[in-house]
KEVEX-218312 format. One line per 2 residues: number of its first residue (from 1); their letters; for each residue x, y, z of C-alpha. Coordinates in nm, 3 decimals, always signed. Layout:
<marfis>
NUM> A> X,Y,Z  ...
</marfis>
This chain:
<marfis>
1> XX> +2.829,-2.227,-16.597  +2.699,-1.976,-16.905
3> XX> +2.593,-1.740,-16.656  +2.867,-1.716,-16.475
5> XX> +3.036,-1.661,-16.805  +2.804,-1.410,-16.878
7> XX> +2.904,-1.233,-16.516  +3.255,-1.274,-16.591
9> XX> +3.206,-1.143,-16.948  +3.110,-0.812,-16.769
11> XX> +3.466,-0.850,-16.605  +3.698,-0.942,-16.873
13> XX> +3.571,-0.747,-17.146  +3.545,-0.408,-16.938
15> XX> +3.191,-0.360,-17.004  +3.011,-0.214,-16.685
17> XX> +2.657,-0.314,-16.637  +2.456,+0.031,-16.585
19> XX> +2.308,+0.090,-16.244  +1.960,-0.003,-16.329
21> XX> +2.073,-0.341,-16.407  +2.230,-0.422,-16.073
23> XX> +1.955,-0.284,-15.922  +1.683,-0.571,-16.025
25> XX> +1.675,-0.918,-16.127  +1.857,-1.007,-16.426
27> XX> +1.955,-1.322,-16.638  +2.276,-1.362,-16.404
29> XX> +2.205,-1.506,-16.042  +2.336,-1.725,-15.770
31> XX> +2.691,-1.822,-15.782  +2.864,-1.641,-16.048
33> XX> +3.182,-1.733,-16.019  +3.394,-1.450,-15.868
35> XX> +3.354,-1.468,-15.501  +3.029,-1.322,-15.551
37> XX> +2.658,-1.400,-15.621  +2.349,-1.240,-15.727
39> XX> +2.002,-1.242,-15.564  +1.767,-1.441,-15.633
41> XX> +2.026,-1.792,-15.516  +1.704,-1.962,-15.673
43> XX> +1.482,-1.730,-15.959  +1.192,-2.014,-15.919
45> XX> +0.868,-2.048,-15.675  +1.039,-2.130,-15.333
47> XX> +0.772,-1.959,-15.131  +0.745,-1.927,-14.751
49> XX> +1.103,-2.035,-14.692  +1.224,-2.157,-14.347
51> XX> +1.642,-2.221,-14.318  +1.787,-2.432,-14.020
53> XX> +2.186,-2.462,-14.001  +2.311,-2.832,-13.869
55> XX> +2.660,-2.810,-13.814  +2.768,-2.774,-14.219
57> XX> +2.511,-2.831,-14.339  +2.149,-2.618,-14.420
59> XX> +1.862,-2.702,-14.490  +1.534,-2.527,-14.572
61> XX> +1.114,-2.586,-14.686  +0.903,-2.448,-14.943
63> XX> +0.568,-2.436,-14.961  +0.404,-2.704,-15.212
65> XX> +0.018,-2.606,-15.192  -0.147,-2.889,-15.362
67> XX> +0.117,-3.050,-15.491  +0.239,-3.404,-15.387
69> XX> +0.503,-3.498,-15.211  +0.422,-3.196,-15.028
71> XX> +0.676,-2.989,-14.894  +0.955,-2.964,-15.030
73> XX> +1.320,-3.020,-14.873  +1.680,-2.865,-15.009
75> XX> +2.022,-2.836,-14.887  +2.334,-2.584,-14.943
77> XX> +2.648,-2.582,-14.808  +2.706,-2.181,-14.882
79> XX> +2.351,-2.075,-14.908  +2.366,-1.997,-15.258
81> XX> +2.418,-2.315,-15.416  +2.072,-2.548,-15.345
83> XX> +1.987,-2.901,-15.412  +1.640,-3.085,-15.378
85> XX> +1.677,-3.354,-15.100  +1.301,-3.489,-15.015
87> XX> +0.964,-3.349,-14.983  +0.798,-3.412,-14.613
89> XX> +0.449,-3.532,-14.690  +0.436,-3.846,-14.942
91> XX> +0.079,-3.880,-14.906  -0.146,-3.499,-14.903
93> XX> -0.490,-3.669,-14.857  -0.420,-3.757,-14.497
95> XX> -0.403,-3.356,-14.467  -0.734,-3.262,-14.650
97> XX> -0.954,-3.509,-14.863  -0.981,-3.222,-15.112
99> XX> -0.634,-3.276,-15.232  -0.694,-3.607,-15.344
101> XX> -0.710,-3.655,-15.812  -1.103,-3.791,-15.721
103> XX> -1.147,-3.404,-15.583  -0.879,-3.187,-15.728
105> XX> -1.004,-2.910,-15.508  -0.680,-2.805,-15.312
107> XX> -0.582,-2.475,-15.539  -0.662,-2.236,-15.234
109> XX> -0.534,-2.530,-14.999  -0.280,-2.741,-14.934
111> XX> +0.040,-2.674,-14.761  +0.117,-2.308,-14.668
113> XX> +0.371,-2.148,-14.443  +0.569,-2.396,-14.242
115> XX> +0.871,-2.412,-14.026  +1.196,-2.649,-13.981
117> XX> +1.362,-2.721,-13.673  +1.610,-2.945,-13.536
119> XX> +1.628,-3.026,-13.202  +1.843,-3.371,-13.001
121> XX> +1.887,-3.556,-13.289  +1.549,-3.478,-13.454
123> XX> +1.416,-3.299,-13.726  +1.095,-3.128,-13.690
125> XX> +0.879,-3.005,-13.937  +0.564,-2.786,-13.845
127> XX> +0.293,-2.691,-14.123  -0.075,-2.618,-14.124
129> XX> -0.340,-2.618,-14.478  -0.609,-2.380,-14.470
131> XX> -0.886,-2.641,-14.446  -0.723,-2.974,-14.327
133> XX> -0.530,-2.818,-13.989  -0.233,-2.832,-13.816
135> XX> +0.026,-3.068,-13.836  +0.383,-3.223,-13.720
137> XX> +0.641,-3.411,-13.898  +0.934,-3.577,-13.739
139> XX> +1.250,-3.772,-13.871  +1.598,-3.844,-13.756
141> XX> +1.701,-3.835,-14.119  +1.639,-3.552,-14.320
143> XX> +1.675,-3.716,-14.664  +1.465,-4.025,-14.562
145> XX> +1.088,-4.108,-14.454  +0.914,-3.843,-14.225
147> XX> +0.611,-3.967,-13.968  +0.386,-3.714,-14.020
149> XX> +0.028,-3.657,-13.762  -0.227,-3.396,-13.670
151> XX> -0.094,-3.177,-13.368  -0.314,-3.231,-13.036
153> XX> -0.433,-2.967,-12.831  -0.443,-2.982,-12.417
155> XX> -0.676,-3.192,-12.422  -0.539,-3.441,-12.668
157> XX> -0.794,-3.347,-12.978  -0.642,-3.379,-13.311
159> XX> -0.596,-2.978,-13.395  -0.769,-3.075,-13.763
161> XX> -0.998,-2.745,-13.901  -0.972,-2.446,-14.109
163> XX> -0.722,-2.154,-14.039  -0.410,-2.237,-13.850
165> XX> -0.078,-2.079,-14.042  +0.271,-1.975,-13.984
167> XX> +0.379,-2.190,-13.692  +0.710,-2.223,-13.542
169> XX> +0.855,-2.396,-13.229  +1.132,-2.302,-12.996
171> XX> +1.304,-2.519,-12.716  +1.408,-2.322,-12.476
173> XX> +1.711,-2.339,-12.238  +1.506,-2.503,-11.919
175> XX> +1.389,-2.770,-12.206  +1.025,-2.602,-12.170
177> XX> +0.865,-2.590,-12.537  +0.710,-2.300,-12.691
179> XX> +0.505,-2.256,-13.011  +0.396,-1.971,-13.206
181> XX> +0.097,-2.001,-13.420  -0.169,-1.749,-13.595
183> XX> -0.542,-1.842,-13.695  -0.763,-1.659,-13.992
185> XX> -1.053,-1.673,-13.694  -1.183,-1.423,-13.484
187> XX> -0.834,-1.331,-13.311  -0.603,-1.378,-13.602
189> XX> -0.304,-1.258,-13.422  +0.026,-1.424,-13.316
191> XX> -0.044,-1.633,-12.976  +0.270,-1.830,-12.813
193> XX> +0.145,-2.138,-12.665  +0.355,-2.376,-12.428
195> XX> +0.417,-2.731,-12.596  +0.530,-3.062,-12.531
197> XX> +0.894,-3.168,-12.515  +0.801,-3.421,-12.813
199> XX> +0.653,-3.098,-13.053  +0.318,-3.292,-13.087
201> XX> +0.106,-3.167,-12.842  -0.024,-2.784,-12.666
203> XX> +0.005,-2.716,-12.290  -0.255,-2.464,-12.241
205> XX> -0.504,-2.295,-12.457  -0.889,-2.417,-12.485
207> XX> -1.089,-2.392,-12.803  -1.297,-2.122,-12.829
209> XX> -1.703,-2.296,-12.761  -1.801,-1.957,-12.959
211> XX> -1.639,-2.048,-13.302  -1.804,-2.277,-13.533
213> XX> -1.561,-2.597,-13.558  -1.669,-2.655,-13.954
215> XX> -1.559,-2.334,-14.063  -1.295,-2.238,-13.815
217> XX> -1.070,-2.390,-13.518  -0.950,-2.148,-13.348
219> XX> -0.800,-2.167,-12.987  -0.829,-1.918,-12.707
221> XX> -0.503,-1.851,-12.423  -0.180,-1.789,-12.519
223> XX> +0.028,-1.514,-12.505  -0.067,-1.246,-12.799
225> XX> +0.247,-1.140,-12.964  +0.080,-0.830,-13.146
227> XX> -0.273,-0.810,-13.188  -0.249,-0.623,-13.580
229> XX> -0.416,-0.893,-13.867  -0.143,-0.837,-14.140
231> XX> +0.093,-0.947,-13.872  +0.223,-1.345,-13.999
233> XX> +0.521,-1.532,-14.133  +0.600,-1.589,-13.770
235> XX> +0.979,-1.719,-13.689  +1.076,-1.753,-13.290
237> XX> +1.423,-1.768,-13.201  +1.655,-1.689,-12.909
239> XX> +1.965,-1.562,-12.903  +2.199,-1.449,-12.567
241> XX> +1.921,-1.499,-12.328  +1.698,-1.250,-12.556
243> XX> +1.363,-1.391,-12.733  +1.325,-1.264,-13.080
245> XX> +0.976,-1.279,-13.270  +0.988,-1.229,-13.626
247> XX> +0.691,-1.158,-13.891  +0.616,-0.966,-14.182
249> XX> +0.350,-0.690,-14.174  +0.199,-0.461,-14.417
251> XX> +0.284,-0.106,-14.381  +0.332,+0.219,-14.588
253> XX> +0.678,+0.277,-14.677  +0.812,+0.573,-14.935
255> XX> +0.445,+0.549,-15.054  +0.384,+0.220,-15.113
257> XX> +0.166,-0.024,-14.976  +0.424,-0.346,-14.887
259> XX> +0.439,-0.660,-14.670  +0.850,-0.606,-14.491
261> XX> +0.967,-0.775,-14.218  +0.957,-0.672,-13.831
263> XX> +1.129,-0.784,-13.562  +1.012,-0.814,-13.137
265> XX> +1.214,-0.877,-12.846  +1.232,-0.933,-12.463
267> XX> +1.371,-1.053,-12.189  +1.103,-1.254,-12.143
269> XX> +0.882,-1.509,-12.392  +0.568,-1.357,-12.279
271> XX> +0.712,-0.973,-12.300  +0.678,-0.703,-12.268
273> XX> +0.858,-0.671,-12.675  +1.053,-0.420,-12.822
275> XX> +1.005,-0.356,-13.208  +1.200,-0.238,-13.465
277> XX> +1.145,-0.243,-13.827  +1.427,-0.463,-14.032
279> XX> +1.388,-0.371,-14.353  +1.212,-0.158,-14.609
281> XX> +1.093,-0.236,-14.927  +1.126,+0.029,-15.251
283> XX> +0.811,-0.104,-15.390  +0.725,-0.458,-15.556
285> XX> +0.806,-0.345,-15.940  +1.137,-0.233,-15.779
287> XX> +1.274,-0.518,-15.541  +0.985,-0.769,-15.548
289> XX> +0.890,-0.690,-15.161  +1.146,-0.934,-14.931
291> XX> +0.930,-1.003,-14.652  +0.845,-1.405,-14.505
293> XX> +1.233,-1.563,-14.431  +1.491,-1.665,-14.207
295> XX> +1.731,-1.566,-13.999  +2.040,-1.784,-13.980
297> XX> +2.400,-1.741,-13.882  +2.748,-1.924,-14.022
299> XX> +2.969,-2.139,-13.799  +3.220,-1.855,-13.855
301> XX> +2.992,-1.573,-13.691  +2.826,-1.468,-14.066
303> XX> +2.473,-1.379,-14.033  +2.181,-1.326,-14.348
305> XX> +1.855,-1.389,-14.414  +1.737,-1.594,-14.674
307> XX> +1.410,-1.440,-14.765  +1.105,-1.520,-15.060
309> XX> +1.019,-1.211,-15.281  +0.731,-1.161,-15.574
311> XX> +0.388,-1.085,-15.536  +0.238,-1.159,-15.878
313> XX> +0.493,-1.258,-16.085  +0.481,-1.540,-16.315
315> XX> +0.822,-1.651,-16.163  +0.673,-1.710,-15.800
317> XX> +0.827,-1.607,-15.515  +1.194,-1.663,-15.568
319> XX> +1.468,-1.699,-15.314  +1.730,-1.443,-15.216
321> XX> +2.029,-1.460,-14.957  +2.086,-1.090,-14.794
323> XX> +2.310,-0.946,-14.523  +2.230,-0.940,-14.181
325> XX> +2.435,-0.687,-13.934  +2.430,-0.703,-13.542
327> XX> +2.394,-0.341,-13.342  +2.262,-0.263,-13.046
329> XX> +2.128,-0.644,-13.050  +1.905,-0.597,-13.337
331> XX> +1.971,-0.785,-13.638  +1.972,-0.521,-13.972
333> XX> +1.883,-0.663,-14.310  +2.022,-0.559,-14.582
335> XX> +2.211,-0.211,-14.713  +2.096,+0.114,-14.561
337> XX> +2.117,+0.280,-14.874  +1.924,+0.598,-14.790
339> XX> +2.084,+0.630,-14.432  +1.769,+0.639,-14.244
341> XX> +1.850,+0.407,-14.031  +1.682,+0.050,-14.213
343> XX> +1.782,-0.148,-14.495  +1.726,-0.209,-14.824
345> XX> +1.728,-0.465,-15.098  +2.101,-0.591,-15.189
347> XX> +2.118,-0.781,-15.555  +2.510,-0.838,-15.556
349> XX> +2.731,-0.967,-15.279  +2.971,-1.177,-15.160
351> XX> +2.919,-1.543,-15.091  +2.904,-1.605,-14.742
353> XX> +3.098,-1.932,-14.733  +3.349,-2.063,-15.007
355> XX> +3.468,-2.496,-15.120  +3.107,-2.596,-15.242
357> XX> +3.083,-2.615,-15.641  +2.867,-2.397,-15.789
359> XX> +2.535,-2.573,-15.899  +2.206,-2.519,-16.047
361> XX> +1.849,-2.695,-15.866  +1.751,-3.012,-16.092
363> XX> +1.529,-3.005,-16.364  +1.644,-3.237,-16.637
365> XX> +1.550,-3.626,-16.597  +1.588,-3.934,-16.823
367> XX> +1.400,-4.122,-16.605  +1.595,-4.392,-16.549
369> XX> +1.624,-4.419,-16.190  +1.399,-4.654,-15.988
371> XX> +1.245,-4.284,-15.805  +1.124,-3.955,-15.982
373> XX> +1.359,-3.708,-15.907  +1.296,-3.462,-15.596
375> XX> +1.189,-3.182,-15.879  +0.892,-3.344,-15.978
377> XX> +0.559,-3.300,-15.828  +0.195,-3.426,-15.925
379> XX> -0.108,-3.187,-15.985  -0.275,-3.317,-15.589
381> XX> -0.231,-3.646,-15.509  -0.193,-3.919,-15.795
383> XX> -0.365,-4.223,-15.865  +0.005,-4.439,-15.826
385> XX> -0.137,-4.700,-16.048  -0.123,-4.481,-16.383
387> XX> +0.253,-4.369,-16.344  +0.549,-4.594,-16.358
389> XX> +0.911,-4.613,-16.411  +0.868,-4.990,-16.398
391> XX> +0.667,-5.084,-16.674  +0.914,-4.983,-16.912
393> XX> +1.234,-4.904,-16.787  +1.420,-4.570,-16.865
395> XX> +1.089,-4.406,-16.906  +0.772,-4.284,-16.761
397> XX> +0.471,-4.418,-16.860  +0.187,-4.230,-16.798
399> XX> -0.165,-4.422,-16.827  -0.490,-4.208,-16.916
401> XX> -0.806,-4.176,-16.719  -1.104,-3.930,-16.739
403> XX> -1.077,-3.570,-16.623  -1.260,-3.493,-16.323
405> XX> -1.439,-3.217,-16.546  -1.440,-3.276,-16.918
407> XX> -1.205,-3.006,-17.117  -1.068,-2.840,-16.769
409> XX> -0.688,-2.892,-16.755  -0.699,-2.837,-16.348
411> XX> -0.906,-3.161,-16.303  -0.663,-3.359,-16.503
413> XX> -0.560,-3.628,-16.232  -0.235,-3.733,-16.415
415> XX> -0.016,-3.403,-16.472  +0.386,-3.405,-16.319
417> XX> +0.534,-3.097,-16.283  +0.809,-2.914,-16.157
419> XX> +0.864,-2.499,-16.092  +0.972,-2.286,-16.381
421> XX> +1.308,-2.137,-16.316  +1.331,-1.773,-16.449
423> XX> +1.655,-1.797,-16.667  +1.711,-1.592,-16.954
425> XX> +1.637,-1.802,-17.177  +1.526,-2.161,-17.074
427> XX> +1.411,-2.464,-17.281  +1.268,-2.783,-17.209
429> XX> +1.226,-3.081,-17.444  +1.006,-3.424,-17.412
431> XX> +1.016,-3.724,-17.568  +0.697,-3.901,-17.632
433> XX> +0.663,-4.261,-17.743  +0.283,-4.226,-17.868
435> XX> +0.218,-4.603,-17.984  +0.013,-4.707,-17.726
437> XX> -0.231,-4.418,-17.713  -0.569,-4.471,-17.761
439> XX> -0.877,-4.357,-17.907  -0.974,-4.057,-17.757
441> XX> -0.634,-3.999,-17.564  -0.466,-3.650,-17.530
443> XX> -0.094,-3.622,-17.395  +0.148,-3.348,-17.420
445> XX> +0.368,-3.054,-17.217  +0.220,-2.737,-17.055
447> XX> +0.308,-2.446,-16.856  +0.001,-2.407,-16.600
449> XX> -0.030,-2.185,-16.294  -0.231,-2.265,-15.955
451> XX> -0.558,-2.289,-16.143  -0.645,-2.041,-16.383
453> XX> -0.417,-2.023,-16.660  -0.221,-2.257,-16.877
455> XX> -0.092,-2.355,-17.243  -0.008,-2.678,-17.387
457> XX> +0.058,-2.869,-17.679  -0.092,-3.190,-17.750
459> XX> -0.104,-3.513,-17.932  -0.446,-3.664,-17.959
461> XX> -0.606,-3.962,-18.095  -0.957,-3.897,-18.262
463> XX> -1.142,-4.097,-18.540  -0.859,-4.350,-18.570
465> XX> -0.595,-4.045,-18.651  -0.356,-3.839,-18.481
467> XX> -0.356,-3.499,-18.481  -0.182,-3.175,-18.304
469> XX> -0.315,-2.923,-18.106  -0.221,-2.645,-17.930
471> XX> -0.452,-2.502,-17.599  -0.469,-2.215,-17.441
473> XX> -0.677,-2.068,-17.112  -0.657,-1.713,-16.933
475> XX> -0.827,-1.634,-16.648  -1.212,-1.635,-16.714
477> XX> -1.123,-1.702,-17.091  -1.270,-2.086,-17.209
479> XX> -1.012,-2.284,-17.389  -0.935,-2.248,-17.668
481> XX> -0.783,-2.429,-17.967  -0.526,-2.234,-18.169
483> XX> -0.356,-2.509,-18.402  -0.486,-2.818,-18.544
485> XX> -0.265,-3.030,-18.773  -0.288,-3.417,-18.826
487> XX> -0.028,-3.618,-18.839  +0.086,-3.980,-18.965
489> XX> -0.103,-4.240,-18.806  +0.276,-4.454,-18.856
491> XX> +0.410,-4.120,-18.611  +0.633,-4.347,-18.351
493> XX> +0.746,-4.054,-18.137  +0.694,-3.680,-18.090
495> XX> +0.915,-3.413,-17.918  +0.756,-3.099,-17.760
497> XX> +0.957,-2.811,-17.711  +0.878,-2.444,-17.499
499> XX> +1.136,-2.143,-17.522  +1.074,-1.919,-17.259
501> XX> +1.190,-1.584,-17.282  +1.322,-1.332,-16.996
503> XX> +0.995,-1.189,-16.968  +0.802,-1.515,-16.960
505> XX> +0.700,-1.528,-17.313  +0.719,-1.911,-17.402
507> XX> +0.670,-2.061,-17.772  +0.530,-2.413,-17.823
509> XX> +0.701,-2.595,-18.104  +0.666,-2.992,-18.214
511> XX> +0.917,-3.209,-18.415  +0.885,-3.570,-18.534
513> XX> +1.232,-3.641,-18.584  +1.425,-3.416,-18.289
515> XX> +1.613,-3.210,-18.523  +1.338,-2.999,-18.679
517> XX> +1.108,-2.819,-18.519  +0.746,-2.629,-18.619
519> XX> +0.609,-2.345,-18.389  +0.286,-2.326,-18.284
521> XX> +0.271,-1.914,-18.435  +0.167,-1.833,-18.127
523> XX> +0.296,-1.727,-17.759  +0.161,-1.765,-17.442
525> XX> +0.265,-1.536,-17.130  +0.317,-1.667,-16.811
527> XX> +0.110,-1.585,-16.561  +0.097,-1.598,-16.179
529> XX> -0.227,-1.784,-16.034  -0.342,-1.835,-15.676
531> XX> -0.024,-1.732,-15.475  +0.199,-1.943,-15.740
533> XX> +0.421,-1.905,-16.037  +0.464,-2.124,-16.328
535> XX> +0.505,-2.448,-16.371  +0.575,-2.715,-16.666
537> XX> +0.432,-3.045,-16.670  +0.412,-3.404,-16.861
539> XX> +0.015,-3.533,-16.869  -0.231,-3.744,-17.057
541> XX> -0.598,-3.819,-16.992  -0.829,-3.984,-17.197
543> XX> -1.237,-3.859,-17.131  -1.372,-4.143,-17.390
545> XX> -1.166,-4.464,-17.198  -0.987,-4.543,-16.900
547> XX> -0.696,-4.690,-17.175  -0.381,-4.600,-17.344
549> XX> -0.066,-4.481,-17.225  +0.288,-4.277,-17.299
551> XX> +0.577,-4.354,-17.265  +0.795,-4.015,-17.227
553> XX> +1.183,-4.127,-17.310  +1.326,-3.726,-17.110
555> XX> +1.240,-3.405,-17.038  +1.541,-3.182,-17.082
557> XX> +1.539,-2.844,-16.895  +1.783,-2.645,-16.945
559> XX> +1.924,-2.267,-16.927  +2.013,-2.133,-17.335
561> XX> +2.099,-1.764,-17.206  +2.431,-1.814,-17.332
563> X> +2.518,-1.999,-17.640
</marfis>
């Protein structure tokens, strides 16, 4: 609601946002109240997104690396307004034993690129990790339990190795099935492959005897969409009797270096394909590069792409709905600005369907539910025994264990987290109940990337007493301990507070009554790590004993752009 007031403000008052200001991400996005909404729907880390329409209703993935439940799930009615519904994978360590908390080595793993299809009653959901393989997930209902398995090849071998990405299915109209699917191996190109009626299983294609199976499976036959290695984000899709290939390549464009999307056609699935570029990109300081999306059409005849964007930015790669235009039966993204013929970036438009209440993607939680709510994911896969919302109910308890690696935040096997949303101003709050913590025990909040940076502040329990600290770790930097104050040892509860700015600035502050607060006096910046933006997270670990526990009463998250 305060930033559509703050759109509206613009409106009623007569003041006219300069140029510049349309042109880019701003405070003000998704529905803003008018008729209209601004790019990004979603100013958070919804990477790699694939959009399906059923009937109504769509629904789209994310990407969730080595996060658990992996993959993540949403739903819109308009395209603009997005809930959370379910993740896919409750369990990552059947994908890659690396992703369990006893390894903690899934920051360059984990799930990647992915694709969501729906086809007689069923729901599927394809998705490889770069070291555990490829895999299928099925279920009739999108909002309960998936069955998830390895994908077979022809000769019914469990498709498990290094390499396979960006894999999409199409049924076609003779009920043959079709799959694209790239590989980081010798011929990391686009191949179609022919696929079983149930999505579980290849037709044809033979693994190459030449490749070495430890480091890379990669399978020979197929039909070779476009043999160029930047060519991925693969989509396939047919539409009036035409087959459409879509990926995102790198290319010069108005002297830049960019990834922007391209599109292939035919009469046939195994060519010969037209191309045509779709889009162009003004640079990635400019409009953040559009480039890995969907395609997707309204049941009134409305088409648009919903598309990721950000390549280093501490906010991800956030999600943005454009316009998609039919001629000549090529779909055009976007506003052709410079008339030449391809589009550009559009940061203002109007919805594409009206009736659904404007909404913003969950954050807060008072834990009171019997489930964590769909916006919270642990650090790789937890040890389920030290979390619960049962033990105490109407609040998480968090038991402590040893880090994997003694004074490493990334092998801290009890963090929960969710994605920082890029608001102007955003605060969270968390409630600690710090009673049962014992010596040698460390809890708190942080804002940590995919495995190099992060900042938190802490309550630890050394020598009998309590005391505050606040951490800090960039890059190559070691950690490093910028505030130390002790507290009373009779200190029931603590609240931790970060204010994050625009720019992604964020102040630590502490209070011990709610009311008033103390800053840390310093400020961290968020930073982007390993293909990910921030995140903030609840944790505790204890490197002395496996003992002690917190009890955290809410986290509040909320957007303070407008007072």
């Amino acid at each position: 609601m305060k930033q559509r007031f703050f759109a509206l403000l613009f409106m009623i008052t007569g003041v006219v946002a300069p140029f510049g200001l349309l042109a880019q991400q701003t405070p003000v996005f998704g529905d803003i109240g008018n008729g209209k909404f601004r790019n990004p729907v979603i100013p958070s880390d919804y990477s790699d997104p694939d959009i399906i329409r059923v009937g109504d209703d769509y629904y789209g993935i994310a990407s969730t690396f080595c996060f658990s439940p992996g993959m993540i799930v949403i739903h819109s009615r308009d395209l603009v307004n997005w809930e959370i519904i379910n993740h896919v994978v409750d369990d990552i360590t059947f994908l890659h034993p690396d992703l369990d908390w006893t390894k903690m080595k899934g920051y360059f793993n984990g799930i990647w690129a992915g694709s969501l299809r729906y086809h007689q009653g069923v729901f599927y959901c394809h998705f490889a990790t770069p070291r555990g393989g490829w895999f299928v997930a099925t279920t009739k209902d999108i909002r309960g339990k998936w069955d998830v398995q390895a994908m077979k090849d022809s000769n019914g071998r469990e498709l498990r190795g290094r390499g396979w990405d960006d894999l999409c299915p199409l049924w076609d109209d003779d009920g043959q099935a079709y799959i694209i699917a790239s590989n980081f191996g010798k011929r990391w190109f686009p191949h179609i492959y022919k696929m079983s009626w149930d999505g579980t299983q290849l037709l044809d294609g033979l693994i190459d005897k030449d490749s070495d199976m430890s480091k890379n499976m990669e399978i020979i036959g197929g039909y070779v969409v476009k043999p160029f290695r930047t060519a991925e984000a693969n989509k396939l899709y047919k539409w009036n009797g035409m087959y459409y290939i879509y990926f995102s390549e790198v290319r010069n464009i108005h002297g830049n270096r960019v990834r922007v999307p391209v599109m292939r056609r035919s009469k046939s699935i195994y060519g010969p394909y037209d191309e045509q570029l779709l889009m162009h990109s003004q640079g990635k300081s400019v409009d953040k590069e559009p480039n890995q999306g969907s395609i997707i059409d309204t049941k009134d005849g409305g088409w648009y792409f919903v598309t990721h964007h950000g390549t280093g930015d501490f906010d991800g790669r956030v999600l943005s709905v454009l316009p998609v235009n039919w001629k000549d039966n090529w779909p055009h993204i976007g506003k052709d600005s410079d008339n030449d013929g391809v589009g550009e970036m559009v940061w203002e438009m109007q919805k594409p369907l009206y009736g659904q209440e404007a909404m913003e993607i969950q954050t807060s939680d008072f834990f009171d539910s019997s489930q964590l709510g769909h916006q919270w994911e642990f650090n790789h896969q937890p040890r389920h025994d030290k979390w619960s919302l049962h033990e105490r109910k109407g609040f998480l308890r968090l038991h402590a264990f040893s880090q994997l690696r003694k004074d490493d935040f990334f092998s801290t096997g009890n963090v929960l987290s969710q994605r920082y949303i890029r608001w102007g101003k955003g605060e969270a709050v968390a409630k600690f109940d710090i009673r049962n913590m014992s010596e040698g025990q460390e809890a708190g909040l942080a804002h940590f990337n995919g495995g190099k940076d992060y900042a938190c502040i802490v309550v630890a329990k050394n020598n009998g007493k309590l005391q505050l600290l606040y951490k800090t770790k960039s890059g190559k930097v070691s950690e490093q301990i910028v505030l130390s104050e002790n507290l009373s040892n009779r200190q029931r509860s603590l609240w931790f507070k970060t204010e994050i700015d625009f720019s992604g600035k964020a102040t630590f502050a502490w209070s011990t009554n709610g009311k008033s607060y103390k800053t840390c006096g310093a400020e961290y910046q968020l930073k982007w790590g390993s293909y990910r933006g921030d995140r903030i997270g609840l944790f505790t670990y204890n490197n002395l004993h496996e003992s002690g526990y917190v009890d955290v009463d809410y986290m509040t998250y909320e957007n303070r752009t407008i007072q």
